[in-house]
C-alpha positions in Angstrom: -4.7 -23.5 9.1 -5.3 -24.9 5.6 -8.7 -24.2 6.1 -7.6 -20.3 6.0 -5.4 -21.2 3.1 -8.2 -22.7 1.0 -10.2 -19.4 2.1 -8.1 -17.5 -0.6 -9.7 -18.6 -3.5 -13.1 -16.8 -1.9 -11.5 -13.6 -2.5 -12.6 -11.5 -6.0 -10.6 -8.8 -6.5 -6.6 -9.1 -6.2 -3.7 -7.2 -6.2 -0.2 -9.4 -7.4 2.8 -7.6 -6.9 5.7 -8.9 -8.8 9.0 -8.1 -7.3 12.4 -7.4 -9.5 14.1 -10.4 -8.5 11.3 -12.8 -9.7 11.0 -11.4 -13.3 14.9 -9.9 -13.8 18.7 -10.2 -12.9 21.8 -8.1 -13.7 23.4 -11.2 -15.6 20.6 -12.5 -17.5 17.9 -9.8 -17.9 14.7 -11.0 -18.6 13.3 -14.0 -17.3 11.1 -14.9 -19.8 9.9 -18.7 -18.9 9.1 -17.5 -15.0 7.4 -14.3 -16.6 5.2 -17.0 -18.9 4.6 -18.8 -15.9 3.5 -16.0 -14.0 1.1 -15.2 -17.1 -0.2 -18.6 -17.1 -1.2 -18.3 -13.1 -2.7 -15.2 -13.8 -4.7 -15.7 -16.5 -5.7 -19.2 -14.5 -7.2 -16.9 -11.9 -8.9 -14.5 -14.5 -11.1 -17.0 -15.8 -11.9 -18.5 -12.6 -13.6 -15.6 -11.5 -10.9 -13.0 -10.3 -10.2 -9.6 -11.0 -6.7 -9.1 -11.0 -4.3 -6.0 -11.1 -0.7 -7.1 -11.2 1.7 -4.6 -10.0 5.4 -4.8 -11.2 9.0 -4.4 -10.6 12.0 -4.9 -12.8 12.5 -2.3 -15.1 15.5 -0.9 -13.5 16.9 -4.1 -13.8 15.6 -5.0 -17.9 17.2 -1.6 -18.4 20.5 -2.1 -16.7 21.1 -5.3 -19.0 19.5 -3.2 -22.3 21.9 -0.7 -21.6 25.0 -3.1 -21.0 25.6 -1.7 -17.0 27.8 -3.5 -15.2 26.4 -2.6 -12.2 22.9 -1.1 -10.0 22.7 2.5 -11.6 23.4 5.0 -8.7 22.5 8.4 -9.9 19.2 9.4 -10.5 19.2 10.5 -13.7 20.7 7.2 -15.0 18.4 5.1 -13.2 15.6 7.2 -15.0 17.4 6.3 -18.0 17.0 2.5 -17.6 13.7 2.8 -16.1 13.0 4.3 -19.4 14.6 1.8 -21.5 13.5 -1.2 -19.0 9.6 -0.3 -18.5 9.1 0.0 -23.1 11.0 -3.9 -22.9 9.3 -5.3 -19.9 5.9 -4.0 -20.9 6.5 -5.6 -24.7 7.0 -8.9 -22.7 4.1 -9.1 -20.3 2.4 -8.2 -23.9 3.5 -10.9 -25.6 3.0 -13.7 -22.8 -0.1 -12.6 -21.5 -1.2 -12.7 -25.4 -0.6 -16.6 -25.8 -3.4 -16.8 -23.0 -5.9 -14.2 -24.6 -5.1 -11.4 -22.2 -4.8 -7.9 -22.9 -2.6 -6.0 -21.1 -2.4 -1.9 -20.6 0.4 0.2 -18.7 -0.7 2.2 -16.1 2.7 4.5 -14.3 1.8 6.5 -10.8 3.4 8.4 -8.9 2.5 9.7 -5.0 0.9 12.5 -6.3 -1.9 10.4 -8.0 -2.3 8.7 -4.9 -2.5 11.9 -1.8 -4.4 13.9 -4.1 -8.3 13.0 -3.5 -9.5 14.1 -7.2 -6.3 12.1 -8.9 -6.9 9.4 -7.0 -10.7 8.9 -7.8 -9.3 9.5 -11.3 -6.5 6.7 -11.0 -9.5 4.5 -10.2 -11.7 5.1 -12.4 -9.4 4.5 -15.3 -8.6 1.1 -13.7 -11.6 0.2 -12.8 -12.6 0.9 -16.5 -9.9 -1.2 -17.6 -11.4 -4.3 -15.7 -15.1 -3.5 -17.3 -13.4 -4.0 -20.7 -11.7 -7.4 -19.3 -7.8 -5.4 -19.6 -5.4 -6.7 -17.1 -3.4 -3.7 -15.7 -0.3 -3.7 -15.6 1.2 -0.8 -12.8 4.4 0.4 -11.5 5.6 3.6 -10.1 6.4 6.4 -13.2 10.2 5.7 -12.4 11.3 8.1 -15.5 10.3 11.2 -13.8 9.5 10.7 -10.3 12.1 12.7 -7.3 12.0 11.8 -3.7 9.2 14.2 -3.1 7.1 12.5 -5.1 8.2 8.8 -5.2 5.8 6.2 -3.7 8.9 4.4 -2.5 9.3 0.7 -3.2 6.7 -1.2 -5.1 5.8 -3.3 -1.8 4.6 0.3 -0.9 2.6 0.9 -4.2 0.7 -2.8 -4.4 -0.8 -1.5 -1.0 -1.7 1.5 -1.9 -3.4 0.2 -5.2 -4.4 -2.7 -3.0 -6.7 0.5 -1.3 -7.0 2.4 -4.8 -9.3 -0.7 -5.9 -11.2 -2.1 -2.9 -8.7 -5.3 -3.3 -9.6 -8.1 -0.4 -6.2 -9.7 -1.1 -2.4 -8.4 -2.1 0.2 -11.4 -3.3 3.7 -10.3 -3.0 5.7 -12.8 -5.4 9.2 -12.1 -3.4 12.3 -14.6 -4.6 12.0 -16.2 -0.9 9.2 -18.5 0.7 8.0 -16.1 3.0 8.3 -14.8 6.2 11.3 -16.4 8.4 11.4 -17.0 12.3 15.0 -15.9 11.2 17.4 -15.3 8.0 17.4 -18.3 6.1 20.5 -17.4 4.3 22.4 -17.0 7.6 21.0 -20.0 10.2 19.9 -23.0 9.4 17.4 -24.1 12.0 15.4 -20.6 10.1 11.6 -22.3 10.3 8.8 -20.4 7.8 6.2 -18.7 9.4 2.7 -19.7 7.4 0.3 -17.4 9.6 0.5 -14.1 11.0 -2.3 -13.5 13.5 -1.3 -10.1 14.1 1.4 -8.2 13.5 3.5 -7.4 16.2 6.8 -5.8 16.8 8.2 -9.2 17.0 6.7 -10.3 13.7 8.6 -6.7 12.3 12.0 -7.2 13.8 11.7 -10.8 12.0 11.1 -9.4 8.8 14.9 -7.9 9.3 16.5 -5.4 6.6 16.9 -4.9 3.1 16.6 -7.7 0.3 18.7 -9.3 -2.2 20.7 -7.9 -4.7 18.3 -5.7 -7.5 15.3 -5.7 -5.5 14.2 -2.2 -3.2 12.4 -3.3 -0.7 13.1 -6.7 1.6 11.0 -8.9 3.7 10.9 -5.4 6.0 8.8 -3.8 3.6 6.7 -6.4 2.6 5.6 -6.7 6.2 5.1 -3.0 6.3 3.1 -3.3 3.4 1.0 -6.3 5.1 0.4 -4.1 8.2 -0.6 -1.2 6.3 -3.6 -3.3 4.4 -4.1 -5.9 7.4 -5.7 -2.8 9.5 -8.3 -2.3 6.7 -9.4 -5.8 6.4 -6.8 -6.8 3.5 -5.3 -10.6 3.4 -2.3 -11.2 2.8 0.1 -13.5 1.5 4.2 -13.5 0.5 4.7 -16.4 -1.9 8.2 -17.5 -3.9 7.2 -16.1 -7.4 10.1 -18.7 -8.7 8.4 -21.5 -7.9 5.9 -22.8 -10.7 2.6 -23.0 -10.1 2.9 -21.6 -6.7 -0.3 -19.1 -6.6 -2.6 -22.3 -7.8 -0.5 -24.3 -5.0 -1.7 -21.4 -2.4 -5.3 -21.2 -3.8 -5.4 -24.8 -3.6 -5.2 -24.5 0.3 -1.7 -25.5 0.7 0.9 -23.2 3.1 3.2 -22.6 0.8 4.4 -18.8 2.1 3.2 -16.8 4.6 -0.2 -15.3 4.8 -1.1 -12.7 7.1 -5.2 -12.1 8.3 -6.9 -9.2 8.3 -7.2 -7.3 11.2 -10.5 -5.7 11.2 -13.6 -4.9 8.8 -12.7 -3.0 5.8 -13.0 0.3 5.3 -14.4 2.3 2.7 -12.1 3.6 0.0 -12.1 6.9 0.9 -11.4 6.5 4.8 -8.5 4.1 3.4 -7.2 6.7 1.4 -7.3 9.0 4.4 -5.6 6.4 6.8 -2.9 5.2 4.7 -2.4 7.1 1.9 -1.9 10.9 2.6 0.7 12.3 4.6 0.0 14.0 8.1 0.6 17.7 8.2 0.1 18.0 12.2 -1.9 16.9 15.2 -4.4 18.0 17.9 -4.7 17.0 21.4 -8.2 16.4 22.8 -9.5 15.9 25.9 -11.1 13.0 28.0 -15.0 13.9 26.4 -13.8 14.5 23.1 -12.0 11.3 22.4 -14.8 9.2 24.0 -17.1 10.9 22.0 -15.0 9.6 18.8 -14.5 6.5 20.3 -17.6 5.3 22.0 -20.4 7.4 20.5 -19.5 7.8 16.7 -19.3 11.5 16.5 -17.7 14.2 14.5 -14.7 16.4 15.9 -15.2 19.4 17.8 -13.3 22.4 18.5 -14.7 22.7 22.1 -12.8 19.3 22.8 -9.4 20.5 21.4 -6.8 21.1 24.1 -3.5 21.4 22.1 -2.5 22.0 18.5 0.6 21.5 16.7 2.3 21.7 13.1 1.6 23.7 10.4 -1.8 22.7 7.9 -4.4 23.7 6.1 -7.8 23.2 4.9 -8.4 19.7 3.6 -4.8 18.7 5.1 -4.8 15.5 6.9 -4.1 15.6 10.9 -3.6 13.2 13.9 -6.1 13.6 16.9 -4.4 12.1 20.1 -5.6 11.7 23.4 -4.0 13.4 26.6 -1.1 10.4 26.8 -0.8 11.2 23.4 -2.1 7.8 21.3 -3.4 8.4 18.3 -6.9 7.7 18.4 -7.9 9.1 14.7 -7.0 11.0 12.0 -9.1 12.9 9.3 -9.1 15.9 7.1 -9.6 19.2 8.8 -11.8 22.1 7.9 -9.6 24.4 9.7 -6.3 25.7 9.4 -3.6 25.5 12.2 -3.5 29.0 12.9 -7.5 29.3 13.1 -7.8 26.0 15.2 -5.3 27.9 17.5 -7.6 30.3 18.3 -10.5 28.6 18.6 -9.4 25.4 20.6 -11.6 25.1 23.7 -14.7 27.3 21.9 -17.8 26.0 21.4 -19.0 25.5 17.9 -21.5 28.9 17.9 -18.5 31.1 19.1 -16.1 30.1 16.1 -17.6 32.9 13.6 -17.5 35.7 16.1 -13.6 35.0 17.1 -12.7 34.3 13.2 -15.3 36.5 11.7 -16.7 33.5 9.5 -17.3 29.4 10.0 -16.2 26.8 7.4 -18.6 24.3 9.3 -19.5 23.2 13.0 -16.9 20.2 12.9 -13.5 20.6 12.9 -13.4 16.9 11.6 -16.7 15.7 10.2 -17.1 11.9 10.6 -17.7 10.9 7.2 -13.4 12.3 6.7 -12.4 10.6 9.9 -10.6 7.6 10.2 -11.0 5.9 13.9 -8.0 3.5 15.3 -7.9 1.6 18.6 -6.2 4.0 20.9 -3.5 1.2 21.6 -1.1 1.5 18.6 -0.5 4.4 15.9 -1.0 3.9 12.4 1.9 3.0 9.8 0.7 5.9 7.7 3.7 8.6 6.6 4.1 11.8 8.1 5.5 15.8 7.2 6.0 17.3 4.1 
């Protein structure tokens, strides 16, 4: 196992999400000596080699305290309102400690728009990528000010792994307030023992992880292994550490178990086929039958209307949509070049038919490979679905 451990330091490009509870509190605001320390770790890994994008929570929370709440903001408008005041006094601090190590610092704010839609996506990118070529450490975190459900990331567990995709990262750190992963709550049973390795993550691993998490944070140990099984699949470590301890990411790079770290499941994926798995949300599915799967499966080809037995939801061109099997397991997933209502009538055709029963052909594939995103056939995919 430590040998896995010391394997951390081989990874480049990182992703270090830093959760509310590490860097804020109700009562005290600002924790400035853990934020320097966190600096100091980071920088450490900057000129060791690393590229590093540090996600983070806590404005909420600096706002709360700025604005003299005595309690979690409930309405949305007010917890725009600290978010507001939180992110200008949070962002002033990671400038000022980062700074003592030579490290400048920019704010980048997304929301899930930037993220399901392709051409703001590559865009979101490119202006972080651009950001590393001119050796600026980004700073991200969900645009909290103006973001509404419908186009809210979610919790910033959620957002790491979707910039963890957004920058070809081979590793996310989650710096939680607790070691790690438990075999059970800590706070509630004693004879709780830390889990260092996930394997795989199973539904037992999940129901582990439990509920919410302490007081000020959104997300939980739940989350945080949602996250981990989102970037596992594409060939993302992993690794939950206790971002109050000093020197604890140097303690983990040095080979020691000091959280949990979860393996990657499988090669990784391009960006784009990353972006299609895990970021957009699913607008409907198609059955297929026997051939047609294996022929995604086993032989590596595109989608084909011929092979489509069943079609349901309501999408569009260039919408994302599930393609199941007959015992319905999702097999793939992709982006279609046909609407629901013209797939419905030409389901079971052969590709040379489609323009005389439509009276035009956006393309012989209903999926073409290169937009396709292949899974298993044994489990579905943690990806979001509907409108």
């Amino acid at each position: 196992m430590s040998s896995l451990w010391s394997g951390l330091k081989k990874n480049k490009r990182i992703v270090i999400k830093i959760g509310s509870n590490v860097v804020a509190s109700y009562d005290k605001g600002l924790h400035e000596e853990r934020l320097e320390q966190i600096a100091a770790e980071v920088a450490a890994l900057r000129k060791s080699g690393h590229e590093v994008f540090v996600v983070s929570s806590g404005a909420i929370l600096c706002g709360v305290e700025k604005l003299g709440l005595s309690q979690n903001p409930r309405s949305l408008p007010l917890k725009q309102a600290a978010a507001a005041v939180g992110q200008s006094h949070l962002m002033w601090a990671y400038e000022r400690f980062f700074g003592r190590f030579q490290v400048k610092v920019a704010q980048v704010l997304l929301t899930h728009d930037d993220i399901v839609n392709r051409r703001r996506f590559i865009n979101a990118r490119n202006t972080l990528m651009t950001l590393l070529d001119y050796d600026v450490l980004p700073i991200i975190n969900e645009n909290d000010t103006v973001a509404v459900d419908e186009i809210k990331v979610g919790d910033n567990d959620t957002l790491a792994a979707q910039v963890a995709h957004l920058v070809d990262a081979s590793l996310l750190i989650l710096l939680s307030d607790v070691d790690g992963l438990y075999s059970s709550d800590p706070r509630k049973f004693k004879e709780a023992q830390l889990i260092t390795l996930v394997e795989e993550i199973t539904g037992g691993i999940e129901k582990m992880a439990g509920g919410t998490g302490s007081k000020g944070g959104t997300g939980g140990m739940a989350s945080k292994v949602k996250a981990a099984k989102v970037v596992t699949t594409t060939g993302v470590s992993v690794v939950i550490l206790n971002g109050t301890s000093p020197g604890i990411i140097g303690r983990a790079f040095g080979g020691e178990a000091v959280g949990t770290l979860f393996l990657p499941k499988r090669n990784r994926l391009s960006s784009k086929k990353q972006w299609i798995a895990h970021s957009l949300k699913v607008r409907g599915k198609v059955v297929l039958d026997q051939g047609a799967a294996d022929a995604l499966l086993k032989k590596g080809r595109s989608l084909l209307s011929s092979g489509i037995r069943m079609v349901e939801g309501e999408f569009e061109i260039g919408d994302a949509i599930l393609c199941c099997n007959e015992k319905g397991i999702e097999i793939a997933r992709g982006l279609t070049h046909y609407s629901a209502s013209e797939l419905t009538r030409i389901k079971g055709m052969h590709s040379s038919k489609i323009e005389s029963v439509l009276g035009y052909k956006s393309a012989d594939e209903v999926i073409h490979r290169d937009n396709m995103v292949i899974f298993d056939g044994t489990e579905r995919s943690s990806a979001t679905t509907g409108r």
